[in-house]
C-alpha positions in Angstrom: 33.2 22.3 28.5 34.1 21.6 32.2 34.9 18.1 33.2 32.3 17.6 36.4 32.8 14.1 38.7 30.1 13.1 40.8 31.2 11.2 43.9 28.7 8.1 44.7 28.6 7.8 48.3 30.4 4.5 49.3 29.8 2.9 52.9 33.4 4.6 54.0 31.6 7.9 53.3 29.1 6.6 56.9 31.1 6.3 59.7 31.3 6.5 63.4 33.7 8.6 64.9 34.8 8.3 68.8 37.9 10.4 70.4 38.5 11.6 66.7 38.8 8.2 65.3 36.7 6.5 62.5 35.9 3.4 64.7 33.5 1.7 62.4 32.1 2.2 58.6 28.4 2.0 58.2 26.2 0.1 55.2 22.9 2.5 55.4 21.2 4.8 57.7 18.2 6.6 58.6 17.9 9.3 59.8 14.1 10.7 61.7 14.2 14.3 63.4 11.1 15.1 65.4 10.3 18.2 68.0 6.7 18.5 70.3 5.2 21.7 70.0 3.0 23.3 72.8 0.5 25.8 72.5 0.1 29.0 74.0 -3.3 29.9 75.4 -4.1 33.4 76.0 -7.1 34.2 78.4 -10.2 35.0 76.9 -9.2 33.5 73.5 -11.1 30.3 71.8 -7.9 29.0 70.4 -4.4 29.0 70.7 -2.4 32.4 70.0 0.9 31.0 69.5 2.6 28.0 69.4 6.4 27.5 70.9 8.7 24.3 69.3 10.6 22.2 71.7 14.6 20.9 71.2 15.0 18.9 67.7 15.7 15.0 68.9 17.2 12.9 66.0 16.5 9.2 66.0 19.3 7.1 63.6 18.8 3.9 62.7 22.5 2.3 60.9 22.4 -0.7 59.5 25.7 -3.0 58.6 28.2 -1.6 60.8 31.7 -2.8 60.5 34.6 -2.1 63.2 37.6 -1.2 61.7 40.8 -2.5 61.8 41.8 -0.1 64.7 39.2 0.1 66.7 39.5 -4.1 66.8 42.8 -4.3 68.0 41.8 -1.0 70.8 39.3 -3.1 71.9 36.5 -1.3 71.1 33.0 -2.4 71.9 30.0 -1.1 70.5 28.1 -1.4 73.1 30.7 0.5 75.3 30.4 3.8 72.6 29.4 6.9 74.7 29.3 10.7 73.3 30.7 9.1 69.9 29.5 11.0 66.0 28.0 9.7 63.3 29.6 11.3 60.2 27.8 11.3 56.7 29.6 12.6 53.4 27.9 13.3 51.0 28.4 14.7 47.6 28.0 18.3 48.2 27.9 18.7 52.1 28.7 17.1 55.1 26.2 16.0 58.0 27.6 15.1 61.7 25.7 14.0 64.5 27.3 14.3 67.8 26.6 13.5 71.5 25.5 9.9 69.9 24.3 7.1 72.4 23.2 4.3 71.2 19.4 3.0 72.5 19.0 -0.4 70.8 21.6 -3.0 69.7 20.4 -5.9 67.0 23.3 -8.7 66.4 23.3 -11.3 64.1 26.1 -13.9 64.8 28.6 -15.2 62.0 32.0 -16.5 63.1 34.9 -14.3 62.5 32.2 -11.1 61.6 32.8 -8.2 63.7 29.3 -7.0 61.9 26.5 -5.2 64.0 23.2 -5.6 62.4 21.4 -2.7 63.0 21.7 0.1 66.0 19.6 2.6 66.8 21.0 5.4 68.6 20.1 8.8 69.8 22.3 12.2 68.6 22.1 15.6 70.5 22.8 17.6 67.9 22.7 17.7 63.9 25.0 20.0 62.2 25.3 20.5 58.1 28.7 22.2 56.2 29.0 22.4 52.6 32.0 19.7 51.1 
């Protein structure tokens, strides 16, 4: 009989990555994708013929975001991430987002917490590998 482990995803296994560095570990996410489609009318026809999709957007919401240790002592700001990834193990593949902005910034204030509440940011691309 084989001996099988399955890995439970821990909050080091959500993480944003900037210039190749993990710069913060991440509680929980969600994750919406949406795309417009437009129709395609031909002349002479009562309804549409066709219909063509738009670019994927992908809309994350992270909650509990922790700067690490590193990014601290570089100075790193969440508010000053540009282009940065969003990396998501999990047990049998491996989802990045990349060409992340961020489009909303919630803060709740504790002393000594470098702790972001909840930021919503907007990725450019999705792609999925196996682990």
């Amino acid at each position: 009989m084989a001996n099988t482990t399955v890995k439970i995803p821990t909050s080091n296994d959500i993480y944003l990555e900037a210039n190749g560095k993990k710069v913060a570990v991440v509680q929980s996410y969600r994750s919406v994708a949406g795309r417009t489609e437009r129709t395609v009318e031909a002349f002479g026809e009562s309804e549409p013929v066709a219909t063509i999709a738009s670019h994927n957007t992908y809309q994350l919401t992270l909650t509990r975001l922790y700067a690490t240790d590193e990014a601290i002592s570089d100075g790193i700001s969440f508010y000053e991430l540009r282009d940065f990834s969003l990396v998501i193990v999990k047990p049998d593949r491996r989802v990045v987002y990349t060409g992340c902005n961020w489009s909303r910034i919630a803060e709740t204030g504790e002393l000594s917490e470098t702790v972001a509440e909840e930021i919503t940011l907007v990725a450019a691309k999705r792609v999925e590998t196996a682990a």
